[in-house]
C-alpha positions as a LaTeX table, in Angstrom:
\begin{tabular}{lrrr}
\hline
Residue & $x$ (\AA) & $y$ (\AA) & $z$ (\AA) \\
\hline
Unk1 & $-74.62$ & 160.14 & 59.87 \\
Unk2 & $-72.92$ & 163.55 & 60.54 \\
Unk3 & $-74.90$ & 166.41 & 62.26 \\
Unk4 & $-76.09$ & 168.26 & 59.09 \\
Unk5 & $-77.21$ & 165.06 & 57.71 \\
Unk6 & $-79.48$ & 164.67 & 60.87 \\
Unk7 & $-81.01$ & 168.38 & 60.70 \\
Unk8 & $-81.50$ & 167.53 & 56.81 \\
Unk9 & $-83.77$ & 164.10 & 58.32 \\
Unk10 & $-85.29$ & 166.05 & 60.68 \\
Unk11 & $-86.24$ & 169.35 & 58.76 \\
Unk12 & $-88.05$ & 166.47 & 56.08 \\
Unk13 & $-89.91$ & 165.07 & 58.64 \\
Unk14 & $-90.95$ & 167.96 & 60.26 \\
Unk15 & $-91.89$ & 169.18 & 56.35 \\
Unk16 & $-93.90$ & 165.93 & 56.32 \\
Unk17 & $-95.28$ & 166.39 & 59.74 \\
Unk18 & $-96.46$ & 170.39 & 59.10 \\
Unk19 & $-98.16$ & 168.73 & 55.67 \\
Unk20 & $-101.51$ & 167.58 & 57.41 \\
Unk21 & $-101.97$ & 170.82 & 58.88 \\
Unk22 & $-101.79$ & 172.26 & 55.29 \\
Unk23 & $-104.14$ & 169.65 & 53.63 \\
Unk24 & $-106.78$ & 170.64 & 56.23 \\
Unk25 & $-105.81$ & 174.15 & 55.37 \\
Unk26 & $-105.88$ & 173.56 & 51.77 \\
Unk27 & $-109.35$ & 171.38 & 51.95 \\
Unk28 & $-111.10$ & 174.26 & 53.34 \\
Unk29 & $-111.23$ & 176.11 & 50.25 \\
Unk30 & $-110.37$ & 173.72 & 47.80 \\
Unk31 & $-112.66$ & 170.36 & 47.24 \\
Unk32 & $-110.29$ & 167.16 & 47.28 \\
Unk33 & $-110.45$ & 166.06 & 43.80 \\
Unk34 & $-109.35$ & 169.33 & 42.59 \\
Unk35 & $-106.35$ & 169.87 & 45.41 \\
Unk36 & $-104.90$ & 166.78 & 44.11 \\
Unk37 & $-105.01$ & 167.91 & 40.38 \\
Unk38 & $-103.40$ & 171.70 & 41.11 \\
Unk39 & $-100.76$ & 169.12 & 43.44 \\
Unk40 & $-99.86$ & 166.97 & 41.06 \\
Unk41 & $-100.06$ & 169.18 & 37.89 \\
Unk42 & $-97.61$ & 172.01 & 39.68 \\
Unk43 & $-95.09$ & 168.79 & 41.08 \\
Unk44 & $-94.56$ & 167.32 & 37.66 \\
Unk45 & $-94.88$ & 171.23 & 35.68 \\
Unk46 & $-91.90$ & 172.31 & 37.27 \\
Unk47 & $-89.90$ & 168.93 & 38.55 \\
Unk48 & $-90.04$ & 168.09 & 35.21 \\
Unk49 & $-87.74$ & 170.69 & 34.44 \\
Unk50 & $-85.05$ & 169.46 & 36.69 \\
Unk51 & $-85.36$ & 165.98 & 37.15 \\
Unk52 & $-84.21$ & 163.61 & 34.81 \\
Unk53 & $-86.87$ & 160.42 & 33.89 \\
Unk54 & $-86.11$ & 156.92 & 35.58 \\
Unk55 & $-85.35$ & 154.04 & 33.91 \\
Unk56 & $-88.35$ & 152.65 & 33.68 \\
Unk57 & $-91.30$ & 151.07 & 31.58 \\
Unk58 & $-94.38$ & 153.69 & 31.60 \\
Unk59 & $-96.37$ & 150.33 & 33.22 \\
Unk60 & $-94.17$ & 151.14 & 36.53 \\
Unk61 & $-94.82$ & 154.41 & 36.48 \\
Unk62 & $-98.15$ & 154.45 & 36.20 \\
Unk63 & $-98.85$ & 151.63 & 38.19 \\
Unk64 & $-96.73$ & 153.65 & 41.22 \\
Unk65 & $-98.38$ & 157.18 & 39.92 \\
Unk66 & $-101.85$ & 155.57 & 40.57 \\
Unk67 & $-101.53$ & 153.62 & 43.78 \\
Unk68 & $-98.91$ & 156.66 & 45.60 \\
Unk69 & $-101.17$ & 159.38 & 44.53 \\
Unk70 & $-104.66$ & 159.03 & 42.92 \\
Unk71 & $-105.55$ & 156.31 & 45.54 \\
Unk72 & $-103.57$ & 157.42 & 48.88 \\
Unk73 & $-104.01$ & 161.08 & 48.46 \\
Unk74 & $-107.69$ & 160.87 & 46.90 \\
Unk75 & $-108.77$ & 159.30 & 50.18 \\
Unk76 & $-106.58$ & 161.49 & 52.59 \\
Unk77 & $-107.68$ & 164.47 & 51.20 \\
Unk78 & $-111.54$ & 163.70 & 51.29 \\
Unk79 & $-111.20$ & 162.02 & 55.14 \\
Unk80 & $-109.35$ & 165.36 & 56.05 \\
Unk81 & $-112.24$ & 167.24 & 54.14 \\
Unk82 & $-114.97$ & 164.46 & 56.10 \\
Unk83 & $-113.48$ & 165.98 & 59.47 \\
Unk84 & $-110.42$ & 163.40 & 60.31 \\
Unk85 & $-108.36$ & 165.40 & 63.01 \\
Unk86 & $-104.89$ & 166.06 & 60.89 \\
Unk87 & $-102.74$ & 164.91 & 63.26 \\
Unk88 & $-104.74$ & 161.72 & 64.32 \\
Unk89 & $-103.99$ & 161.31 & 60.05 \\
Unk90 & $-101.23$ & 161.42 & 60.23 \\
Unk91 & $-100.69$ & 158.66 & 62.83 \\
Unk92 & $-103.31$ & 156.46 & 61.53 \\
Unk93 & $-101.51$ & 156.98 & 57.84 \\
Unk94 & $-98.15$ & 154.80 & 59.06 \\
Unk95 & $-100.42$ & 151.63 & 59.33 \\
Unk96 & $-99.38$ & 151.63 & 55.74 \\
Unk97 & $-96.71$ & 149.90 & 57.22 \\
Unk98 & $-98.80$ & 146.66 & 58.47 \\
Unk99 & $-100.31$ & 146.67 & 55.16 \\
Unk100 & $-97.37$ & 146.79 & 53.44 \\
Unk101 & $-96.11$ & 143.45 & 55.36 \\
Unk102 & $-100.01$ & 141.65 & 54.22 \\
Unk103 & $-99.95$ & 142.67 & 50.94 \\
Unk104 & $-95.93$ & 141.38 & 50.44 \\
Unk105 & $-97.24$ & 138.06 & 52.26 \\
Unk106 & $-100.31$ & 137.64 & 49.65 \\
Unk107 & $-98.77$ & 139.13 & 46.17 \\
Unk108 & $-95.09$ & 138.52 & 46.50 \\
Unk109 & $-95.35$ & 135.36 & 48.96 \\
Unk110 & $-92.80$ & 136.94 & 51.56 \\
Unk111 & $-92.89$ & 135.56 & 54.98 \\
Unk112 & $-92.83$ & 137.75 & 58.14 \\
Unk113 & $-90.14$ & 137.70 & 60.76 \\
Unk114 & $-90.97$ & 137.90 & 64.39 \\
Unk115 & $-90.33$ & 140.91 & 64.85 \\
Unk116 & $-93.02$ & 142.01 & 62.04 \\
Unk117 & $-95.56$ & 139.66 & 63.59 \\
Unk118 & $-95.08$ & 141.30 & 67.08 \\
Unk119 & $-95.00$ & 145.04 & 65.40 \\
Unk120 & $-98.17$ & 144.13 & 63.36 \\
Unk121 & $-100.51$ & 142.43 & 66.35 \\
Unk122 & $-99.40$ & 145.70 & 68.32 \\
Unk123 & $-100.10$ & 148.53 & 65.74 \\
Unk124 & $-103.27$ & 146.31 & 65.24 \\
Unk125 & $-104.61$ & 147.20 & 68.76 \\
Unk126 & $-103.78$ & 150.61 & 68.39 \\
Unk127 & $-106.07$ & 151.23 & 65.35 \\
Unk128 & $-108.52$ & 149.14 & 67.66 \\
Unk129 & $-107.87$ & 152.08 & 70.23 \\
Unk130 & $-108.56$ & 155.10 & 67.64 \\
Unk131 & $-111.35$ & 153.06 & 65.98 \\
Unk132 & $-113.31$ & 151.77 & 68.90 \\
Unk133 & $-112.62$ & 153.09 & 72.28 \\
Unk134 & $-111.67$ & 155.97 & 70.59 \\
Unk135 & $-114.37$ & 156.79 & 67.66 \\
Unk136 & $-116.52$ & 159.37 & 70.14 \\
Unk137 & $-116.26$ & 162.48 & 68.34 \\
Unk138 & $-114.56$ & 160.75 & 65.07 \\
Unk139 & $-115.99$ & 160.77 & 61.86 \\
Unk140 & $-116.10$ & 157.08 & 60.48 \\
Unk141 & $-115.82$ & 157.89 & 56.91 \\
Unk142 & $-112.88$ & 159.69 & 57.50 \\
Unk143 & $-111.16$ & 156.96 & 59.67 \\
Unk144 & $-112.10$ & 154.52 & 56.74 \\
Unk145 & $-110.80$ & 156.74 & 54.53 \\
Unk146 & $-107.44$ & 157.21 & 55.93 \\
Unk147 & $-107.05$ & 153.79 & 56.11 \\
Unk148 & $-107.62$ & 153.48 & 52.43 \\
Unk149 & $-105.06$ & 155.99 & 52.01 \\
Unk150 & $-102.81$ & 153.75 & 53.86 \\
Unk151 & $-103.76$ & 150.72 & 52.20 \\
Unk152 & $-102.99$ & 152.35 & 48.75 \\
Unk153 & $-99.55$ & 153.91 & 49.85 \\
Unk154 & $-98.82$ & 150.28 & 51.11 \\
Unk155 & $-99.63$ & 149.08 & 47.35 \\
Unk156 & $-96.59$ & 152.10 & 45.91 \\
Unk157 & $-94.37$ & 150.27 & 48.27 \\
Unk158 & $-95.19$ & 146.78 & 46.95 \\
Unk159 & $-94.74$ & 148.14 & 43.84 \\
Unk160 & $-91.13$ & 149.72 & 44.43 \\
Unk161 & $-90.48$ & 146.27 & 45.39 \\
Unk162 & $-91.43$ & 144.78 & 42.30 \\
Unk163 & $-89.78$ & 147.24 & 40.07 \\
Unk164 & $-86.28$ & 146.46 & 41.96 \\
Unk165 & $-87.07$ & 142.83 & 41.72 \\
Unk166 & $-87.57$ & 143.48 & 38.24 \\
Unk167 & $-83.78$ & 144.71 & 37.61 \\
Unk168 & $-84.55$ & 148.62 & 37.85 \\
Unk169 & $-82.80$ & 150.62 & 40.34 \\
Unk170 & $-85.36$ & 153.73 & 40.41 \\
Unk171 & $-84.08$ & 157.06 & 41.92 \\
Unk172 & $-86.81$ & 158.06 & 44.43 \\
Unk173 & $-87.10$ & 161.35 & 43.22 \\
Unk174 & $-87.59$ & 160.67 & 39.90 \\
Unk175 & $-89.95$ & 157.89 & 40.47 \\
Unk176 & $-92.46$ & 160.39 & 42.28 \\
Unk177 & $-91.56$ & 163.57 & 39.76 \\
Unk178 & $-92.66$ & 161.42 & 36.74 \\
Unk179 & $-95.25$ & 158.83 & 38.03 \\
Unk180 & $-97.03$ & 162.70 & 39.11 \\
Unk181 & $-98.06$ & 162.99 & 35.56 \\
Unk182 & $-100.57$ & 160.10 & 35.84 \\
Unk183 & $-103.10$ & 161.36 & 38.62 \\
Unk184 & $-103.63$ & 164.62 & 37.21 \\
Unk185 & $-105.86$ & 163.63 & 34.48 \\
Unk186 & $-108.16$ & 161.07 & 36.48 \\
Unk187 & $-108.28$ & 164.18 & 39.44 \\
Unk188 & $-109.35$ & 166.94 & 36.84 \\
Unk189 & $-111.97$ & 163.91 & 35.71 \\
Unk190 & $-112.98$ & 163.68 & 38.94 \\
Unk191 & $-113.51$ & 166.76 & 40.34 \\
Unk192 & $-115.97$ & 167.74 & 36.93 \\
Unk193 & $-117.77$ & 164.83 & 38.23 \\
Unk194 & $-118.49$ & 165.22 & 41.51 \\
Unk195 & $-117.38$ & 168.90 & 42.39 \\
Unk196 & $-118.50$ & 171.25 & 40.36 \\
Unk197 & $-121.23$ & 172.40 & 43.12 \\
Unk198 & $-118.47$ & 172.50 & 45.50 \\
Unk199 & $-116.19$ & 174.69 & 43.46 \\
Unk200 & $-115.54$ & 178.37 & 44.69 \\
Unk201 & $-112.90$ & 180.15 & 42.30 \\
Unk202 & $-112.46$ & 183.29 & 44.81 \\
Unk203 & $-111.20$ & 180.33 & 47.37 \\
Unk204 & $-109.06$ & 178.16 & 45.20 \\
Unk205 & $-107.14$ & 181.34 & 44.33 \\
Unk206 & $-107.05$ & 182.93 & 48.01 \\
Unk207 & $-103.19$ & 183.03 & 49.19 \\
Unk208 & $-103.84$ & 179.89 & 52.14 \\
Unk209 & $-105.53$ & 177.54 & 48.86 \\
Unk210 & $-102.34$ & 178.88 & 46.65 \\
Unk211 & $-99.88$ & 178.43 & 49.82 \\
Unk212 & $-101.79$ & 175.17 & 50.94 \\
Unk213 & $-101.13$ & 174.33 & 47.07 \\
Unk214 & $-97.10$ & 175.59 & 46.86 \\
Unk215 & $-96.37$ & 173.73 & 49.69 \\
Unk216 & $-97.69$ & 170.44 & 49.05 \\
Unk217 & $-96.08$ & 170.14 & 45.49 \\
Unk218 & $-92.79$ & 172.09 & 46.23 \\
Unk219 & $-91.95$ & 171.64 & 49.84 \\
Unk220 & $-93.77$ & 168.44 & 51.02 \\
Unk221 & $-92.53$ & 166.68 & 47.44 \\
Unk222 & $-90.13$ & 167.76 & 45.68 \\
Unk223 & $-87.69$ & 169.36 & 48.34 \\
Unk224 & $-88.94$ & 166.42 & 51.13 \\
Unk225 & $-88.39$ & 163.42 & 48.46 \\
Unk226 & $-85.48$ & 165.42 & 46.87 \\
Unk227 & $-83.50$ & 165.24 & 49.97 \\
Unk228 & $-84.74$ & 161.98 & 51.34 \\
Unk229 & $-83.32$ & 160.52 & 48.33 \\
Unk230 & $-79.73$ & 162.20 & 49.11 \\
Unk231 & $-80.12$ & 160.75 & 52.22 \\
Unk232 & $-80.76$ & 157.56 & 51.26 \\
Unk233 & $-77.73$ & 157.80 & 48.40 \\
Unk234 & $-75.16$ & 159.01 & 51.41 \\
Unk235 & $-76.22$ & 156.12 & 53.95 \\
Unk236 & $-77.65$ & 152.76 & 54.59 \\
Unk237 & $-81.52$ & 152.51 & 54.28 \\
Unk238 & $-81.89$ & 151.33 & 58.20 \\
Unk239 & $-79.83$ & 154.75 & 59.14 \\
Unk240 & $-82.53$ & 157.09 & 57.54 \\
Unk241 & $-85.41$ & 155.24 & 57.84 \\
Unk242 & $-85.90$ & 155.00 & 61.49 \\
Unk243 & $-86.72$ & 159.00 & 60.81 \\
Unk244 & $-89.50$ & 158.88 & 59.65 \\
Unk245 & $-91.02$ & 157.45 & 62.92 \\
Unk246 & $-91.04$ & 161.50 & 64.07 \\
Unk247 & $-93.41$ & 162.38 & 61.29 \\
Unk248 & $-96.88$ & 161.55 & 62.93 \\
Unk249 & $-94.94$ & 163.48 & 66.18 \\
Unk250 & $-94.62$ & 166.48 & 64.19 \\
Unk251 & $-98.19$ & 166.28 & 62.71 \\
Unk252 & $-99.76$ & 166.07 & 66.25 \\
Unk253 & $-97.72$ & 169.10 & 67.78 \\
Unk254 & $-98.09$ & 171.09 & 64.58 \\
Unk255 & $-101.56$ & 170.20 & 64.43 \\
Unk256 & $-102.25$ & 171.54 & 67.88 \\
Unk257 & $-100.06$ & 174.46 & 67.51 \\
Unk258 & $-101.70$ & 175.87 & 64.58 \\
Unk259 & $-105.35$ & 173.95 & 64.60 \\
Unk260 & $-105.90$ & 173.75 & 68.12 \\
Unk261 & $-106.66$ & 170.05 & 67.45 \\
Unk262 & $-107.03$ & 168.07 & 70.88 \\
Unk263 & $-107.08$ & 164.11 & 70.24 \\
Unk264 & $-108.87$ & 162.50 & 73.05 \\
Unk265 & $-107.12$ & 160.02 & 75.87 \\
Unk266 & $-107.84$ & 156.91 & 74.03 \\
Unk267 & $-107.08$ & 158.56 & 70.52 \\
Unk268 & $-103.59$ & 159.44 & 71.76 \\
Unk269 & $-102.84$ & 156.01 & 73.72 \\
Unk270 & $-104.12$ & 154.33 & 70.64 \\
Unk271 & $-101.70$ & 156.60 & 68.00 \\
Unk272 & $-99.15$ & 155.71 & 70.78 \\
Unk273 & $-99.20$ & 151.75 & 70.45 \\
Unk274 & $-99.65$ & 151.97 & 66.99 \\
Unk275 & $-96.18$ & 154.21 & 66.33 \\
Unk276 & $-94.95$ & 151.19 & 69.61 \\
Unk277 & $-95.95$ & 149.04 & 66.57 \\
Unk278 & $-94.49$ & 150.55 & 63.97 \\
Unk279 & $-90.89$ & 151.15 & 65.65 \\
Unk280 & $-90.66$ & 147.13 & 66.60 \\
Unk281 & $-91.64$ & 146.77 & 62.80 \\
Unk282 & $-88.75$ & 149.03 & 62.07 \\
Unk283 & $-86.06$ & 148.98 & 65.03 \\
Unk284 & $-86.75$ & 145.59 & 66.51 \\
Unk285 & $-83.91$ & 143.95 & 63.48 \\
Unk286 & $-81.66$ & 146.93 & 63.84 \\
Unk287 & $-82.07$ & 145.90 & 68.05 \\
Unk288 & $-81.10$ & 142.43 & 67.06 \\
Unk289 & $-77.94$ & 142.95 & 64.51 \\
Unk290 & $-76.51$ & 145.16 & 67.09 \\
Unk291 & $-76.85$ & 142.79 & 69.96 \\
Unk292 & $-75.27$ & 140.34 & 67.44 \\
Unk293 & $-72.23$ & 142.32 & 66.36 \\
Unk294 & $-71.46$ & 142.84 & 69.71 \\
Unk295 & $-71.75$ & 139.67 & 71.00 \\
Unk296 & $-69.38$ & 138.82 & 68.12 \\
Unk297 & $-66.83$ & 141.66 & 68.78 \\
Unk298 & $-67.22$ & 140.77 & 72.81 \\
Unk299 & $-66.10$ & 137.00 & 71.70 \\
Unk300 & $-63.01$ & 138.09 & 69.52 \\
Unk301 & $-62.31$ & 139.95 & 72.75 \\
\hline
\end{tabular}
């Protein structure tokens, strides 16, 4: 990967990063439900315009419309909204990982490697750490919450996996552009349900809602998948993934920088084994093929 290649990864993960800092932002004058319907409805009103539909049966999309955005961002926004520290979200969010790996073992009868058991028994402790040595001062709801949020992002990835297994070859960025269509409906349901008390018109159209609002559907998706999927067209998937590692690092120092959030000691050890976890998950195979290649290249020596 060539230098501008690496500021591309790195300005998308710090975009990713800087976007629980702006949910918290855009939660505090904007109720959940609704943020999600003026997110989706302005990512799919104008990416519509430029992006070309995928390939695919309508059941994919919807299926990967629900489980990526109705369910994850549903239960992030409300947690964030319930008082979960943004940048303690964002850490707690990559257990979608783990999840990802149980849900693959149970629906598509994969088996794990050793190198996922040993990533997911220690991103398992960490969550232990954030949940239980360190729950003083954290709202439970909004721990469970985010969680759920992972758990349903982990679902979107099973299903990616499925629709490739299924013959499609889905660009990323039209996958999320077009599957954005399908929340917006059940999060403009949802909000006259439950939200109408909450609703303050003078603060949904203040310039933080409208930025918090702008920057979730332009920046966060459709310039942060947009690129990612360049990325991921110019080089191998295990060159650009191992990026994405640095989002929960920008979410903590952004979250500090312009929150003033301060996660406690066990919070932060915790969020530290679990991202331990998560790069074994991730790295420990690269570790492995490279050890291997070089044996081989040391033995043609």
């Amino acid at each position: 990967m060539n230098w501008q290649d690496r500021l591309i990864a790195l300005a998308i993960v710090a975009v990713w990063g800087f976007n629980f800092v702006v949910i918290k932002w855009g939660v505090a004058g904007v109720p959940p439900f609704l943020l999600g319907a003026l997110r989706y409805s302005a990512a799919a009103g104008i990416g519509l315009l430029f992006v070309r539909r995928p390939a695919l049966p309508w059941r994919w999309l919807a299926l990967y419309g629900v489980t990526v955005g109705l369910g994850q961002f549903a239960c992030l926004f409300t947690a964030i909204k319930l008082g979960m520290p943004a940048g303690l979200a964002s850490i707690v969010l990559q257990s979608q990982a783990f999840f990802t790996l149980l849900i693959s073992l149970l629906w598509l009868r994969e088996s794990f490697t050793r190198w996922q058991l040993a990533g997911l028994a220690v991103g398992s402790f960490g969550l232990y750490l954030i949940g239980g040595l360190g729950a003083a001062g954290l709202p439970l709801a909004g721990f469970l919450l985010t969680l759920c949020a992972a758990l349903s992002w982990a679902f979107s990835n099973v299903v990616v996996r499925r629709i490739v297994a299924a013959g499609h070859k889905p660009d990323m960025l039209g996958l999320v552009v077009w599957s954005s269509l399908v929340p917006i409906l059940p999060f403009f349901g949802l909000s006259a349900l439950t939200e109408q008390a909450q609703i303050d018109w003078s603060l949904v159209f203040s310039s933080k809602s409208l930025f918090a609002v702008a920057y979730l559907a332009l920046i966060a998706t459709l310039f942060g998948y947009g690129q990612w999927s360049k990325l991921l067209a110019r080089h191998a998937a295990n060159v650009v993934a191992p990026y994405s590692l640095l989002v929960p690092l920008f979410g903590v120092l952004s979250s500090a920088l312009a929150l003033g959030e301060r996660l406690s000691f066990w919070q932060l050890a915790g969020g530290a084994v679990l991202l331990g976890g998560l790069a074994i998950n991730v790295l420990g195979p690269q570790l492995v093929a490279l050890r291997r290649s070089g044996a081989m290249a040391g033995g043609r020596a």
